[in-house]
GUVO-983740 format. One line per 8 residues: their letters; for each residue x, y, z of C-alpha. Coordinates in pm, 1 decimal. Layout:
<rs>
a	X:Y:Z ~ ... $
</rs>
This chain:
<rs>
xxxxxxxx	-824.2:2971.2:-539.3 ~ -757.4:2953.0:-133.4 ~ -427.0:3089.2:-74.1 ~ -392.9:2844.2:222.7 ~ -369.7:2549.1:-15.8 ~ -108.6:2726.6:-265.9 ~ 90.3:2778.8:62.7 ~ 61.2:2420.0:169.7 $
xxxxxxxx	128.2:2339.8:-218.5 ~ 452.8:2562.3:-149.5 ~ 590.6:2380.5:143.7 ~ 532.0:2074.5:17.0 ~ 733.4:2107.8:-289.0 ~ 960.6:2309.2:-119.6 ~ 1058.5:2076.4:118.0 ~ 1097.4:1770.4:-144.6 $
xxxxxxxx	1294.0:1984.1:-360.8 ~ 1539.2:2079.4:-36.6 ~ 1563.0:1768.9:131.7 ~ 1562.0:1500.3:-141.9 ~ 1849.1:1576.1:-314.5 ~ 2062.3:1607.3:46.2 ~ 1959.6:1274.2:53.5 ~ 2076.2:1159.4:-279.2 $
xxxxxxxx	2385.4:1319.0:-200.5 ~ 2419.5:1133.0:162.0 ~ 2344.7:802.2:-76.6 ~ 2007.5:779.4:52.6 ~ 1715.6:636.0:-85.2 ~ 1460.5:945.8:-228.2 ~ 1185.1:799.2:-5.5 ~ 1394.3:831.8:303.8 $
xxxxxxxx	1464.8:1212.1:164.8 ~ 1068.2:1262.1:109.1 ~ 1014.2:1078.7:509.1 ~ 1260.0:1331.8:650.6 ~ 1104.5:1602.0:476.5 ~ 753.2:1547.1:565.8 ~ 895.0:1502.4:924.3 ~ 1059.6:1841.4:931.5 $
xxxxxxxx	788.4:2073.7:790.4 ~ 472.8:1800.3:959.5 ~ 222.3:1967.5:1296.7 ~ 511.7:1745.4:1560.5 ~ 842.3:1949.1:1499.2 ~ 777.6:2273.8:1276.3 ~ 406.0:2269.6:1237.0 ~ 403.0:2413.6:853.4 $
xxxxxxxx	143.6:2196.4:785.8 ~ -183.1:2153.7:968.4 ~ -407.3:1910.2:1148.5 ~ -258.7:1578.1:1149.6 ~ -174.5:1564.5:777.6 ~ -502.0:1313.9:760.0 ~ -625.1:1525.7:468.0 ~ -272.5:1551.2:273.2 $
xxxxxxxx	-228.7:1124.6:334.1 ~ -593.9:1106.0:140.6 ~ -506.1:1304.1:-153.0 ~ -117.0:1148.2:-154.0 ~ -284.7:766.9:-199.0 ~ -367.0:787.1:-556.1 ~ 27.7:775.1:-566.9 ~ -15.3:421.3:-459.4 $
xxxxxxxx	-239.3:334.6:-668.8 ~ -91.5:468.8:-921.4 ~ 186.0:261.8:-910.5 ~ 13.2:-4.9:-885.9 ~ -164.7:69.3:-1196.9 ~ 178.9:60.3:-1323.1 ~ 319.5:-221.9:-1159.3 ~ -11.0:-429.0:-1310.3 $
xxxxxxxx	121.2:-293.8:-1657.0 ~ 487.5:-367.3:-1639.1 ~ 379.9:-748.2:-1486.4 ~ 428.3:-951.9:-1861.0 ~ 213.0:-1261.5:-1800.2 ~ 493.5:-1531.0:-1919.3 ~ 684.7:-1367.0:-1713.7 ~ 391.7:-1386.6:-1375.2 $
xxxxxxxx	375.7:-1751.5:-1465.1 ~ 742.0:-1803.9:-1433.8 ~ 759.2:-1652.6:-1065.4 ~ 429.1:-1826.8:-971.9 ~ 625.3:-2059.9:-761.5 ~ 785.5:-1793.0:-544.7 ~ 473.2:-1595.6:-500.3 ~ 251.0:-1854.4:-388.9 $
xxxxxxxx	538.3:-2022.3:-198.2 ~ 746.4:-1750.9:-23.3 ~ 428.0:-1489.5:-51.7 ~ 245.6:-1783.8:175.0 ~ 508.2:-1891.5:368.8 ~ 593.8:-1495.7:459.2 ~ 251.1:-1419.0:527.7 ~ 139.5:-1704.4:737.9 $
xxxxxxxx	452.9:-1752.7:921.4 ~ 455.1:-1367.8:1021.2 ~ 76.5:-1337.0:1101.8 ~ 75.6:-1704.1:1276.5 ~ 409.7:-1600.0:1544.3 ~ 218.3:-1202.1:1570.8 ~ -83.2:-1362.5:1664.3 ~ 16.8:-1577.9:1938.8 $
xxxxxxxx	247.9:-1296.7:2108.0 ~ -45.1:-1021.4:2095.9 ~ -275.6:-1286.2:2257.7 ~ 45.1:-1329.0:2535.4 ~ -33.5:-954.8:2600.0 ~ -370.1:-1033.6:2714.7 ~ -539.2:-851.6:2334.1 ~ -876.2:-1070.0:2219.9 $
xxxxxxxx	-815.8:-1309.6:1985.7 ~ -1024.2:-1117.9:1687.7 ~ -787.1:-813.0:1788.4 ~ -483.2:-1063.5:1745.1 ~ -566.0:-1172.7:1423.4 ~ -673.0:-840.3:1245.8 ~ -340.1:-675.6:1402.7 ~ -131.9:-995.1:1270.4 $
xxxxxxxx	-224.5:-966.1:915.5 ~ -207.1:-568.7:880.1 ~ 125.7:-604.8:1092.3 ~ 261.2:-868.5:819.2 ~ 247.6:-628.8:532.7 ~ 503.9:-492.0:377.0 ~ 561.1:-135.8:213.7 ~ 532.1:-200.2:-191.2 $
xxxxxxxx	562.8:166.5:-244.4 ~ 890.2:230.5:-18.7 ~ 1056.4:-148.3:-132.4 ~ 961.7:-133.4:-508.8 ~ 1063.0:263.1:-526.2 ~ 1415.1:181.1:-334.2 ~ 1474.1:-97.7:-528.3 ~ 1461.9:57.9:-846.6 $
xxxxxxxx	1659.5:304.7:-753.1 ~ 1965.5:104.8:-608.7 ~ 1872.1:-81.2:-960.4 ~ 1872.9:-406.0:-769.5 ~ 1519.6:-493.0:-926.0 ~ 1665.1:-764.4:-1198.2 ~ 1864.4:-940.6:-844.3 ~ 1729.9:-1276.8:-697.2 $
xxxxxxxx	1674.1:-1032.1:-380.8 ~ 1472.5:-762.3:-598.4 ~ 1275.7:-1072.0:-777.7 ~ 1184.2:-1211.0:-465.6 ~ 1081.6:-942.4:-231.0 ~ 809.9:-820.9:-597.1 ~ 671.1:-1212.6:-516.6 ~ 627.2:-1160.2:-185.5 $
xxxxxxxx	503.9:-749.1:-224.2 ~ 263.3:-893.4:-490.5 ~ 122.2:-1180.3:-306.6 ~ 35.1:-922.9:-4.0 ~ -92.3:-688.3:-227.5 ~ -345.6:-966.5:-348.9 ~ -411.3:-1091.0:-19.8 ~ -544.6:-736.1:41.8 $
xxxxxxxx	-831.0:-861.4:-88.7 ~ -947.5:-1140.3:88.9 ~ -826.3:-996.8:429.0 ~ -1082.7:-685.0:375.3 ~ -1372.6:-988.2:259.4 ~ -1327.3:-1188.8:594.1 ~ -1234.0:-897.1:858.4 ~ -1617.7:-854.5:915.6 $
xxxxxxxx	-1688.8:-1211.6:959.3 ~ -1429.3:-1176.8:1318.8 ~ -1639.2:-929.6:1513.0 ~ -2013.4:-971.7:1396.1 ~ -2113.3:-660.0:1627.8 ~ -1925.5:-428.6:1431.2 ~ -2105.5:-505.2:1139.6 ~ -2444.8:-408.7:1282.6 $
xxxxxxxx	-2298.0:-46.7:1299.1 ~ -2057.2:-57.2:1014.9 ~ -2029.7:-270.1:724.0 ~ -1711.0:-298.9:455.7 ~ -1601.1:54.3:524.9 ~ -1721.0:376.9:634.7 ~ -1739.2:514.9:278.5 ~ -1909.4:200.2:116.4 $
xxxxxxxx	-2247.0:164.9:-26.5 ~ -2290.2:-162.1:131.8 ~ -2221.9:-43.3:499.8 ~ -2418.2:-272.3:709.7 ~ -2483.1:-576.9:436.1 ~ -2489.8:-913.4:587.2 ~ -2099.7:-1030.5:572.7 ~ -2180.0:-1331.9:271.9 $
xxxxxxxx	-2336.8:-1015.0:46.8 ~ -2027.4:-766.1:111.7 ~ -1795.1:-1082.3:-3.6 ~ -2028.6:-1150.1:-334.7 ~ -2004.6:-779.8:-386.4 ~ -1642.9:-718.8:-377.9 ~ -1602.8:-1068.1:-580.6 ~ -1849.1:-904.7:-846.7 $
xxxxxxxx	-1667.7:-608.9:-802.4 ~ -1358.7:-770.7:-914.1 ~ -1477.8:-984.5:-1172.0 ~ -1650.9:-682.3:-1328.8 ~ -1292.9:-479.2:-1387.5 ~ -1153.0:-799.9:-1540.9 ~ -1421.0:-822.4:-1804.3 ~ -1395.0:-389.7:-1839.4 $
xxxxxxxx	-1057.1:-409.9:-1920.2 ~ -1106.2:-680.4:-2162.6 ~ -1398.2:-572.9:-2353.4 ~ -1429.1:-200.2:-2304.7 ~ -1121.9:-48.5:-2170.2 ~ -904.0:-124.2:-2510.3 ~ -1182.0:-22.7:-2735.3 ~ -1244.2:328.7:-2545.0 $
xxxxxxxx	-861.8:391.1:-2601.3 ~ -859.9:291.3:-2988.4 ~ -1170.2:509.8:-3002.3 ~ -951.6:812.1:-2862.0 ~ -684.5:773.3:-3031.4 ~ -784.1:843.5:-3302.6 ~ -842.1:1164.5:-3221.2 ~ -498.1:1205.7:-3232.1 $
xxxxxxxx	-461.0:1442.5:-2919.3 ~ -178.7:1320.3:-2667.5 ~ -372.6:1516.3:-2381.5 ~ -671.2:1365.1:-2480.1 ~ -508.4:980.7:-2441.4 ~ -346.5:1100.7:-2093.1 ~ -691.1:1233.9:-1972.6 ~ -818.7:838.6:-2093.5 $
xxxxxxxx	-518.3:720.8:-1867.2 ~ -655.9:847.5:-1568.9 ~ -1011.2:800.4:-1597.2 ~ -980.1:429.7:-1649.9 ~ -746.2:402.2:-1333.8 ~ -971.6:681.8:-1115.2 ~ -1272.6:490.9:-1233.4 ~ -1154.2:150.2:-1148.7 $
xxxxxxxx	-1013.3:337.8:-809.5 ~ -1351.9:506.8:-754.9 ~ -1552.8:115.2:-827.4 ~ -1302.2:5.0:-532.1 ~ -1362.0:267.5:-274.7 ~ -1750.3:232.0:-359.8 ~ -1747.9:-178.3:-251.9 ~ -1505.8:-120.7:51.1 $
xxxxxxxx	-1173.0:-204.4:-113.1 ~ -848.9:-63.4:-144.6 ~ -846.9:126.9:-481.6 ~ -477.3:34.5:-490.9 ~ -591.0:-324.2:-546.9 ~ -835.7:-246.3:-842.9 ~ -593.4:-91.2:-1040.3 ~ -327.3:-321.4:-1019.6 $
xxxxxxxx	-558.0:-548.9:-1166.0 ~ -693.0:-289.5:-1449.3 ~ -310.8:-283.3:-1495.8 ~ -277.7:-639.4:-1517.3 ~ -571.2:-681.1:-1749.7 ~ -429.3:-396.4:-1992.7 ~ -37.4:-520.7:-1998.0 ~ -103.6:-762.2:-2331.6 $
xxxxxxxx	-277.7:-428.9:-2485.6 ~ -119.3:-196.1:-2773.3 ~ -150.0:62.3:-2562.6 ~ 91.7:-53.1:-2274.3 ~ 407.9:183.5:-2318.7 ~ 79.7:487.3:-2409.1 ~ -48.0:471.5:-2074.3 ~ 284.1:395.6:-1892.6 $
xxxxxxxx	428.6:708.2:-2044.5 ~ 125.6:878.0:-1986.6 ~ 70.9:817.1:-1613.5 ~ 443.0:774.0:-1502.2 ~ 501.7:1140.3:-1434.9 ~ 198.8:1192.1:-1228.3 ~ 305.8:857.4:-1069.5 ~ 639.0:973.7:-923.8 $
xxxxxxxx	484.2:1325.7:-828.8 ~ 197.3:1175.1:-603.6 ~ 441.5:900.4:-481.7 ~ 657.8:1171.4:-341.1 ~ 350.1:1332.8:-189.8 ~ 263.0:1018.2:-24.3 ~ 612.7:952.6:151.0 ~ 597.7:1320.1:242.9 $
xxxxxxxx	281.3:1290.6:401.5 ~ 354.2:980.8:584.7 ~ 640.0:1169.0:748.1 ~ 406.7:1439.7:825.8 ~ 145.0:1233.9:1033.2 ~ 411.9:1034.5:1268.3 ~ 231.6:1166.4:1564.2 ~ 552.8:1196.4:1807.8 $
xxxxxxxx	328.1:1377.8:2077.6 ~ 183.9:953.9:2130.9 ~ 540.4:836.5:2078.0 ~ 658.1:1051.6:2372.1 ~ 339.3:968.1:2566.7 ~ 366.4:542.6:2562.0 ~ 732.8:497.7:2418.9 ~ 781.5:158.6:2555.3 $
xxxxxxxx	479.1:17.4:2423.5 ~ 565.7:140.7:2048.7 ~ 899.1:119.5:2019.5 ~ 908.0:-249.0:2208.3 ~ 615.4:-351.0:1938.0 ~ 789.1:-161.5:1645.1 ~ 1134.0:-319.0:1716.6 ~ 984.8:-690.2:1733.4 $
xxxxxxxx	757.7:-729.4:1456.2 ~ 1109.0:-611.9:1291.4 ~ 1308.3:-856.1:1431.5 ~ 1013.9:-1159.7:1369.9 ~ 976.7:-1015.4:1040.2 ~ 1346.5:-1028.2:955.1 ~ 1371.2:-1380.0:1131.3 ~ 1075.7:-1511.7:910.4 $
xxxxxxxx	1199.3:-1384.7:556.0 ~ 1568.4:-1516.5:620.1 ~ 1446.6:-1827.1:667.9 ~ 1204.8:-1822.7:378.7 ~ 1503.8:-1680.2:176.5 ~ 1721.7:-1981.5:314.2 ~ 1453.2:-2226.8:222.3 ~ 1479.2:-2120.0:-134.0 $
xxxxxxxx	1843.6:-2124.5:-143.4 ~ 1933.5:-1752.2:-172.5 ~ 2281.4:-1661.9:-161.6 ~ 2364.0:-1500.4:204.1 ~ 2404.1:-1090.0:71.0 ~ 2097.0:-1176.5:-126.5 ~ 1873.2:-1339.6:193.6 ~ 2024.7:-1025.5:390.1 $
xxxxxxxx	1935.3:-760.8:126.1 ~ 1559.0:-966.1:120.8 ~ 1505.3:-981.5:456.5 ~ 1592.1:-635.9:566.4 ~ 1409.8:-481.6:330.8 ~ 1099.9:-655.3:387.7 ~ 1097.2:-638.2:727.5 ~ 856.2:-354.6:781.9 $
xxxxxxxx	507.9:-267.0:757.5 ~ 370.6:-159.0:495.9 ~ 92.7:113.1:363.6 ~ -130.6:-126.6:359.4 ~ -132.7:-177.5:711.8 ~ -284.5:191.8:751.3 ~ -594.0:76.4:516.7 ~ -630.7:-279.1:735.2 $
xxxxxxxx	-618.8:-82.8:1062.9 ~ -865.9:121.0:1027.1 ~ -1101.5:-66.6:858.9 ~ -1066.3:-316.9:1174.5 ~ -1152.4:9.1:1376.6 ~ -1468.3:133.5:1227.4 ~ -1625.7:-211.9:1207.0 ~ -1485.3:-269.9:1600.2 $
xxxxxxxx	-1224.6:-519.3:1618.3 ~ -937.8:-260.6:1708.7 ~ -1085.6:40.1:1983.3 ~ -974.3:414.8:1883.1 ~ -703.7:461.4:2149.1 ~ -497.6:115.8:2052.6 ~ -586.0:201.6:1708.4 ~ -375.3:523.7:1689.9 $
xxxxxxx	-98.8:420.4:1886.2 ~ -85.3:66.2:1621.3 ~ -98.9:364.4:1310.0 ~ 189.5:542.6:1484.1 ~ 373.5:219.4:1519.5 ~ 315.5:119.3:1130.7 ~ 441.2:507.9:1077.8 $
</rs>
């Protein structure tokens, strides 16, 4: 095995298991603990690990999805139809409200209009992983605050989908030379047969997890092997993952639906026990890695232009859930607790970015200073 990775393995844990619990101990939220963390040992201040942490953020994803996976599991249908209201209505409301006000103040800065718009959307995210993660933690979940900001997080994480479908159709030159993604099979497919695909795509994991997923698992189960059923676990979700990455969409995505599709199954709390441990692991890994890739050495070079942006899609952000929250009559600690803790970008953003830069919408250079504003 390459010593260099067991080193890299090292300083990874190492630095989770050092600065984590100084930030339980401050009162901190763990994420902000794994952030520091992957700050502190990242190639900008003690260089520990190498590059710019591009390969570690790769690896650290499949903590998204996941939780995703998870999140799709935990979601009990009666209780999905019961918040339908707030995630089509404040999930909407948030998202076009943000991306609408974005788009019209990066067109005042003299960006092109498809630039705007792609920029807009991936800047109206929000972080499921940090928000979710935080919230369970403070145990605030179960609040009107927690309830809402999982509608809004979950209508996003939805309108992933479409966003990545109609991104090609704003800059028609990109597609000659690029397609869905760089990775996809389907690079360089007229726009209408990259949508059909990823529709097919996503139609084909609902009927899997109807029809073959359950009966696979029955079928290992018997076995009666508990590291049998966990290996299961994550081939259905690496599968569905893989499927994703193979159209041009965010694995994160698939499996949340897998996850949805599975949650009426007998073999719910299985796979949630099962997949929870490597869940919180590759979670950690993520928010580590994040903190490893801020790229300080473009902070330092345009500060103005980053921190200005950074501070005001903040501020908008905060403006436009408080009033959503007001709309919808949440008490005042409740709307603050919401709106603050929605008001950044999320992980998402990183996926929407630079798919708008391989098929040409956003150039390289504005590209990584926008990833170094979302970090």
């Amino acid at each position: 095995m390459n010593s260099d990775f067991l080193i890299q393995a090292l300083v990874f844990i190492g630095a989770a298991i050092v600065f984590v619990p100084i930030a339980k101990k401050l009162k901190l939220s763990s994420v902000l603990g794994y952030l520091i963390a992957g700050i502190i040992i990242g190639p900008f201040v003690l260089g520990l690990v190498g590059g710019e942490g591009s390969d570690i953020m790769h690896a650290a994803e499949f903590g998204v999805v996941l939780m995703l996976f998870l999140i799709g599991l935990e979601l009990d249908p009666k209780k999905f139809w019961e918040m339908r209201k707030a995630i089509t209505g404040m999930g909407t409301m948030q998202m076009a409200g943000t991306s609408v006000l974005l788009f019209f103040i990066f067109m005042a800065i003299g960006w092109s209009w498809q630039t705007s718009v792609a920029v807009a959307l991936a800047f109206s995210m929000s972080s499921t992983a940090i928000v979710l993660q935080t919230l369970k933690e403070k145990q605030l979940l179960r609040t009107s605050a927690g309830e809402s900001s999982f509608s809004v997080l979950l209508f996003q994480d939805i309108a992933v989908i479409p966003i990545l479908a109609l991104l090609p159709l704003l800059e028609t030159a990109g597609l000659k030379n690029s397609g869905v993604t760089g990775g996809s099979l389907f690079a360089g497919q007229p726009a209408w047969l990259q949508i059909l695909i990823i529709l097919l795509a996503v139609i084909s994991i609902l009927i899997a997890g109807k029809f073959l997923a359950v009966p696979f698992l029955r079928f290992v189960s018997r076995a009666g092997l508990r590291e049998l059923f966990t290996a299961s676990s994550l081939f259905i979700v690496i599968g569905v993952a893989a499927l994703m990455q193979l159209v041009g969409l965010s694995p994160a995505l698939g499996t949340f639906v897998a996850g949805v599709v599975l949650a009426n199954s007998e073999f719910r709390h299985e796979l949630e026990s099962d997949i929870d441990p490597f869940k919180g692991l590759l979670l950690g890994l993520f928010f580590l890695s994040v903190g490893s890739t801020i790229n300080f050495d473009l902070i330092i070079s345009d500060p103005e232009f980053i921190i200005t942006i950074a501070l005001v899609v903040i501020a908008l952000k905060f403006a436009v859930l408080f009033a959503i929250g007001k709309f919808f009559k949440l008490s005042q600690d409740q709307n603050f607790l919401f709106a603050f803790g929605l008001s950044q970008i999320g992980e998402f953003a990183f996926v929407l970015l630079s798919f708008s830069n391989q098929i040409n919408i956003i150039d390289k250079e504005l590209n990584s200073k926008l990833l170094a504003i979302v970090a």
